[in-house]
Backbone as CSV, one residue per row, in Angstrom:
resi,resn,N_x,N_y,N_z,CA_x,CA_y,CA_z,C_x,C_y,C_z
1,UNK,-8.689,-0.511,-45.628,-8.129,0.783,-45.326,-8.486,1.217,-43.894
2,UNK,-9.891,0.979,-43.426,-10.276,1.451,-42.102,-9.365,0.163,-41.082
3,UNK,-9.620,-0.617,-41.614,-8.559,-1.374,-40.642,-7.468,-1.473,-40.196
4,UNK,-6.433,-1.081,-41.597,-5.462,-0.286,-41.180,-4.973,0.719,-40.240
5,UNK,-5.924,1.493,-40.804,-6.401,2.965,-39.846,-6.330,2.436,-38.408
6,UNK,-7.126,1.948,-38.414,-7.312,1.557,-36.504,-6.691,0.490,-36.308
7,UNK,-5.674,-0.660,-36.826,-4.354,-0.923,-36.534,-3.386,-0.006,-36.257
8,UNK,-3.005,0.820,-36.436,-1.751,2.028,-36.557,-2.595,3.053,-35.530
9,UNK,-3.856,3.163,-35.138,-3.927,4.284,-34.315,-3.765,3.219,-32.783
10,UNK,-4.366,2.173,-32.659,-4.026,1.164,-31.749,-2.300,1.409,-31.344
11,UNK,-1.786,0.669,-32.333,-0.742,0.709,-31.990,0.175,1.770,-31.732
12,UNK,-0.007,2.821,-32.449,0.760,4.356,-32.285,0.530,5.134,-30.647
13,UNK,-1.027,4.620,-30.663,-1.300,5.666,-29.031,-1.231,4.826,-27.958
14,UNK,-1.732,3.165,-28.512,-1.792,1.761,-27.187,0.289,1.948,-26.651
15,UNK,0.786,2.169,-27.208,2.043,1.632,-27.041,3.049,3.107,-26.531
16,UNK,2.476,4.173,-26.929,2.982,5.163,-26.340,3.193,5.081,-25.060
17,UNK,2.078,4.783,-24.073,1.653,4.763,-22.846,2.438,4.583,-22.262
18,UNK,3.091,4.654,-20.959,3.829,4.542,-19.989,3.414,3.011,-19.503
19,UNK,4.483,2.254,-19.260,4.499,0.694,-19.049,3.878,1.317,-16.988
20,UNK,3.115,0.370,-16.738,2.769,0.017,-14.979,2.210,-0.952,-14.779
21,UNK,3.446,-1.711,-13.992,3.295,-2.887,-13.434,2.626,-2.915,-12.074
22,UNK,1.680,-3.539,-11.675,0.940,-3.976,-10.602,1.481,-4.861,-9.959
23,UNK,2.033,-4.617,-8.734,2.298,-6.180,-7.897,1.100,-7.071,-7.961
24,UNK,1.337,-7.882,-7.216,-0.046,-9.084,-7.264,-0.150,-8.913,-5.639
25,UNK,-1.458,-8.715,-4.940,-1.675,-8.566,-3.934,-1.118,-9.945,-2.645
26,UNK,-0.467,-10.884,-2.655,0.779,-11.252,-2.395,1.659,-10.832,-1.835
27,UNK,2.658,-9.852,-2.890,3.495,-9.113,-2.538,3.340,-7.750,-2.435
28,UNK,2.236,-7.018,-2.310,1.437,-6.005,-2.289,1.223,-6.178,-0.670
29,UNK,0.667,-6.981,-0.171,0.695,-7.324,1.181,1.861,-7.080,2.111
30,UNK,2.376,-7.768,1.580,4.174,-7.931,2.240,4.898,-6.649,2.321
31,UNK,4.787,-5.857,0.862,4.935,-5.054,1.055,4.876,-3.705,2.343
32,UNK,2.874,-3.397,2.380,2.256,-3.054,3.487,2.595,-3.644,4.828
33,UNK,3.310,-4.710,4.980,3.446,-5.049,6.068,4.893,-4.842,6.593
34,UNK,5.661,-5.498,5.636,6.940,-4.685,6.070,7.135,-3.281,6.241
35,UNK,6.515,-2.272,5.448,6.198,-1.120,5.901,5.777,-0.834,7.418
36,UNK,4.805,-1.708,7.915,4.168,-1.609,9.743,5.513,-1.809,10.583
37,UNK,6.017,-2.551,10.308,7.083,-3.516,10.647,8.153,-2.692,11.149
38,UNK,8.465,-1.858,9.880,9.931,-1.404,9.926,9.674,0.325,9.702
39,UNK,8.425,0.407,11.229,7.922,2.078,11.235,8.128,1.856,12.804
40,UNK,9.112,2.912,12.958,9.672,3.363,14.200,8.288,3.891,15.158
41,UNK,7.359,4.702,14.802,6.273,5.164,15.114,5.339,4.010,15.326
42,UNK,4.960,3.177,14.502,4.646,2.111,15.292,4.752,1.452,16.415
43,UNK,6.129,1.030,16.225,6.869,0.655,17.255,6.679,0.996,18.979
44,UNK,6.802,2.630,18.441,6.854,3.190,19.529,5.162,3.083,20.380
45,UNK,4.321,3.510,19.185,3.056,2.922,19.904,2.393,2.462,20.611
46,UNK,3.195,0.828,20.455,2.732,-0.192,20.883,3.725,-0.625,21.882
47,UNK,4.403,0.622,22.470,5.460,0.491,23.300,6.228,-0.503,23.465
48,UNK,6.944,-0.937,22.002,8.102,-2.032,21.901,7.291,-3.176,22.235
49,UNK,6.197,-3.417,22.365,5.801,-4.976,23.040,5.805,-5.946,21.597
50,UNK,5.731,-7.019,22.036,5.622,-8.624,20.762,4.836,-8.163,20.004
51,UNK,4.484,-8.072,18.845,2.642,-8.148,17.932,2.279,-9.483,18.230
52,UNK,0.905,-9.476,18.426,0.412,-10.386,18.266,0.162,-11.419,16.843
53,UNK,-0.483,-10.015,16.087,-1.399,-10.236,14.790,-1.069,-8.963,13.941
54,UNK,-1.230,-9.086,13.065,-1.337,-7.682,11.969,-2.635,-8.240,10.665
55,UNK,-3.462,-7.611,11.043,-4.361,-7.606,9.692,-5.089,-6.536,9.562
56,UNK,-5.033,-6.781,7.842,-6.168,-5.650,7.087,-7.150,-5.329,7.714
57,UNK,-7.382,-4.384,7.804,-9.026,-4.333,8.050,-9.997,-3.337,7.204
58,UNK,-9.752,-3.022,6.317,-10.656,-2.015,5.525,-9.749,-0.977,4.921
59,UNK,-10.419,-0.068,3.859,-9.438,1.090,3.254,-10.674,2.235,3.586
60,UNK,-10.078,3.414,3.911,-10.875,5.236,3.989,-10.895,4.951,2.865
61,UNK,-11.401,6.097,2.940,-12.253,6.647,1.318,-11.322,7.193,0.722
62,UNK,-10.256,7.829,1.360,-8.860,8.346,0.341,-7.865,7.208,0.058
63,UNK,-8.223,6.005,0.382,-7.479,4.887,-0.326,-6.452,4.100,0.511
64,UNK,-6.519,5.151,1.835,-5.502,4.902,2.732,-5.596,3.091,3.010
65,UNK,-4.946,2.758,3.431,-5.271,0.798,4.251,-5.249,1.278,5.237
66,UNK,-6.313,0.364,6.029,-6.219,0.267,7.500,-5.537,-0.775,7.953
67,UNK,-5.181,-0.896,8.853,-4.628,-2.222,9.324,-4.660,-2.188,10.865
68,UNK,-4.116,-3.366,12.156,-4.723,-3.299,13.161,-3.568,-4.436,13.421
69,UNK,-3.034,-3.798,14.261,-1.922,-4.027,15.278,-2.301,-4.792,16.497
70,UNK,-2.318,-6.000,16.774,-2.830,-6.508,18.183,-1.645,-6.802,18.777
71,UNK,-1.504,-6.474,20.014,-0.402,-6.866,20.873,-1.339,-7.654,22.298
72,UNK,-0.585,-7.768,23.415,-0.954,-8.330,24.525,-2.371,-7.989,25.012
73,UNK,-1.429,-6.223,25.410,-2.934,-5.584,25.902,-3.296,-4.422,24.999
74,UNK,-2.911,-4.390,23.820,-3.265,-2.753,22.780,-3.758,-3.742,21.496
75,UNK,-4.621,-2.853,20.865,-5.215,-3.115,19.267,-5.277,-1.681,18.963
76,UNK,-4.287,-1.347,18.116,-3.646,-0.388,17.490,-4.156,-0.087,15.896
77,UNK,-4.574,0.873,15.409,-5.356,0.786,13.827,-3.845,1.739,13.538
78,UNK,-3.468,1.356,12.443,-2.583,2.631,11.782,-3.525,2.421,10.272
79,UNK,-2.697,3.554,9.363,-3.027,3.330,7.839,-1.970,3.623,7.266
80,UNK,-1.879,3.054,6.082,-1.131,2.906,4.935,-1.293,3.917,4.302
81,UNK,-0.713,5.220,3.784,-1.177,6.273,2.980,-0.221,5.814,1.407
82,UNK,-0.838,5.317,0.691,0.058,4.713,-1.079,0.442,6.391,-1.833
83,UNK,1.999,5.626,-1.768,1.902,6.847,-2.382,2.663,6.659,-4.048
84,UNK,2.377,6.827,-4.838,2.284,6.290,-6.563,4.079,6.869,-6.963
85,UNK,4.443,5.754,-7.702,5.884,5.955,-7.904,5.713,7.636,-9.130
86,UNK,7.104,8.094,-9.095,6.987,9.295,-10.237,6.880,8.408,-11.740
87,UNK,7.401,7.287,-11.845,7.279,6.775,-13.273,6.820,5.021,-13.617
88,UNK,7.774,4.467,-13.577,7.447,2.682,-13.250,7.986,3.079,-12.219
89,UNK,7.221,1.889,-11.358,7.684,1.389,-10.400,6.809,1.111,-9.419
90,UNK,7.066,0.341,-7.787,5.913,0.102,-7.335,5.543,1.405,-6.239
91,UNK,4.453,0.850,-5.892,3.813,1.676,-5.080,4.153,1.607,-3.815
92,UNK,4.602,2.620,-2.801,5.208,2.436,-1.516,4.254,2.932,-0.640
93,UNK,4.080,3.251,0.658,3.266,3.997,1.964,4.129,4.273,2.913
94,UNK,3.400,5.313,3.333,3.795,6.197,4.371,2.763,5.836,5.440
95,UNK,3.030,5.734,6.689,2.156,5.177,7.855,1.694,6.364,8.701
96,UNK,0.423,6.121,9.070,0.184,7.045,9.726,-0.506,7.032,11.086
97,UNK,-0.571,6.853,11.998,-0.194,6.343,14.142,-1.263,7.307,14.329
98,UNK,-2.416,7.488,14.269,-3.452,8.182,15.012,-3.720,8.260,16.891
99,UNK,-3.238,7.248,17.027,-3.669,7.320,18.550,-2.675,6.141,18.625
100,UNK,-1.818,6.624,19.667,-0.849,5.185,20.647,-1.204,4.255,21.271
101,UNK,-0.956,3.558,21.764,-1.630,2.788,23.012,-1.515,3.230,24.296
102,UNK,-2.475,3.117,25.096,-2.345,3.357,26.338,-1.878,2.388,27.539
């Protein structure tokens, strides 16, 4: 009987839940990066020049990504601000350009 019980409460409240899928950090990456990529503000930054490199470099404490823009003569930090879908779905960012290059 107790087993029952906590079969049917398992399943009644486990399954209610709202389905969320996790990318696999892979395409979680790609993601974040095409985001750098295809940010006008970036762009502008790093005053239209080639990138060199783009890598991670750490997350703030509000979750933001850092990341780090190398070009010729600029190393550029922007962040990733995640911002959580309203239901399924994945997680997107908004970029944020603290300081341009000089």
């Amino acid at each position: 009987m107790i087993k029952t019980a906590a079969i049917t409460s398992i399943l009644t409240f486990g399954l209610s839940l709202p389905a969320s899928a996790a990318l696999s950090g892979f395409y979680n990456s790609g993601e974040q990066i095409s985001t750098i990529l295809s940010s006008e503000a970036v762009g502008d930054a790093i005053r239209q020049a080639p990138i060199g490199a783009i890598t991670n470099t750490g997350t703030r404490d509000d979750g933001a990504q850092e990341w780090e823009i190398r070009t010729q003569d600029c190393e550029l930090k922007v962040y990733l601000v995640p911002k959580a879908p309203a239901g399924v779905g994945k997680t997107t960012y908004t970029v944020e350009v603290p300081k341009a290059c000089e």
